[in-house]
C-alpha positions, 0 to 999 in steps of 0.5 A: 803385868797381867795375862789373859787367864790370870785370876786376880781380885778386885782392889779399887783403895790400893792404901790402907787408909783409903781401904778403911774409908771405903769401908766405912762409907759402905762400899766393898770390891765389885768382885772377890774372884775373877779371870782376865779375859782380854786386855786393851791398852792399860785395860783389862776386861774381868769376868766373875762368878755371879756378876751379871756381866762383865767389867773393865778395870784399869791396872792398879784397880786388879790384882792378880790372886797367885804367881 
């Protein structure tokens, strides 16, 4: 499980074949980096350079970047 203050990525396809349909539909990741700031039940509030705001992701939808 993930910890506030962890950094993770976004990872919204999980599979590879959805990763390539995705792609090919022209969507990409909402974020490259980003800082859990809180967490709520299986939700985690992210915070990323250059993003107007912050966003809630479920986990499996984040992936922390380092151990």
């Amino acid at each position: 499980m993930l910890k506030v203050g962890d950094l993770v990525v976004h990872v919204p396809y999980g599979h590879e074949t959805v990763h390539l349909l995705y792609e090919a539909l022209g969507h990409s990741s909402d974020f490259d980096v980003g800082v859990v700031l809180q967490k709520k039940m299986d939700f985690y509030q992210v915070h990323s350079p250059g993003r107007h705001s912050t966003g809630w992701y479920q986990y499996g939808e984040i992936e922390k970047i380092r151990e």
